[in-house]
N, C-alpha and C positions, 0 to 999 in steps of 0.2 A: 504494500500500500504506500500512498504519496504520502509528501507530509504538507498540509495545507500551508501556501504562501500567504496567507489573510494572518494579517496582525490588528487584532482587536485593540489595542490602544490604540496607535497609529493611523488604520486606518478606521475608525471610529472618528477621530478626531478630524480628519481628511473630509469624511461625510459629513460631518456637522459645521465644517466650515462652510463646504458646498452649498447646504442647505439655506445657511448663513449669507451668504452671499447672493445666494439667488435671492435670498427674502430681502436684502436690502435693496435690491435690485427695483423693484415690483411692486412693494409696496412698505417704507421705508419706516414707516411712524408705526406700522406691527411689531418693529424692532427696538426702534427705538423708546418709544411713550413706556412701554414696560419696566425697560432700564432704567429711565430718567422715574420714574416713578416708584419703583422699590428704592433706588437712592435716594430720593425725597422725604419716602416716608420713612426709612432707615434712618436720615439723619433728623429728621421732628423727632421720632422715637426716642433716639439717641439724648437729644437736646433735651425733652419733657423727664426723660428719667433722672438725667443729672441736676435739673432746676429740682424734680420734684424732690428725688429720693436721694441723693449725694451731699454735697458740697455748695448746691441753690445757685455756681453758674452756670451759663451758656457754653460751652468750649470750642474751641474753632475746631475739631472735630466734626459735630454737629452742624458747622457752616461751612465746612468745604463741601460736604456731602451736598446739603441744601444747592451749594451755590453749582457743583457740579452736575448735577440731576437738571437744572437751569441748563448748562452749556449742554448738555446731551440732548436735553429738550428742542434748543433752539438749531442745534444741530441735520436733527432729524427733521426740520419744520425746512430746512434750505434743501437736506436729502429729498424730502416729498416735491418740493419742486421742478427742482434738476427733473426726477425721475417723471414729473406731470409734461414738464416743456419737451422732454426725451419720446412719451408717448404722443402728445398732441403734432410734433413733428415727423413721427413715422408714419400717422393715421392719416395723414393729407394724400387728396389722390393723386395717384400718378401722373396725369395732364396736365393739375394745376400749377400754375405759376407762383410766382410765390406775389402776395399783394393782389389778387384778385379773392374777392369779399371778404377783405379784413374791412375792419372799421377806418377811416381814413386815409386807405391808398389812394394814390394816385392814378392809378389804370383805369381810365374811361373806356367801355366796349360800345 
């Protein structure tokens, strides 16, 4: 008998890149808003338990998370775009010109 070439860590991790990459591909805030949101609320949590139950400050801890879960957020709000102007420019028919019925070209017919 062979001995199988598949390496479960390796290419596990290979798959779920792929995976990863197509999904940011296609639809980018499925990836992101997740992320940016477990961060957010990891770092409130963080921050509510140290005010509540610790030592009663804030730590910057608690606000990099916050403020990082922001940059991923806004991250993925520029991803969704690219990837909206990326679709709205493949879905143009193939005869059309480019500036014939946008809003304000110039191309009289």
């Amino acid at each position: 008998m062979g001995r199988s070439k598949i390496r479960l860590l390796r290419d596990g991790v290979r798959f779920f890149m792929i995976i990863l990459k197509i999904a940011t591909l296609f639809s980018p805030m499925k990836v992101f808003l997740p992320v940016s949101a477990l961060m957010f609320a990891s770092g409130l949590g963080y921050g509510l338990m140290r005010i509540l139950y610790l030592d009663g400050r804030y730590g910057p801890t608690s606000a990099m998370l916050m403020t990082m879960a922001v940059v991923v957020f806004m991250v993925g709000l520029v991803s969704e775009q690219v990837a909206q102007l990326r679709f709205d420019r493949s879905e143009t028919a193939p005869g059309r010109q480019r500036g014939e019925g946008n809003p304000g070209s110039t191309s009289h017919s």
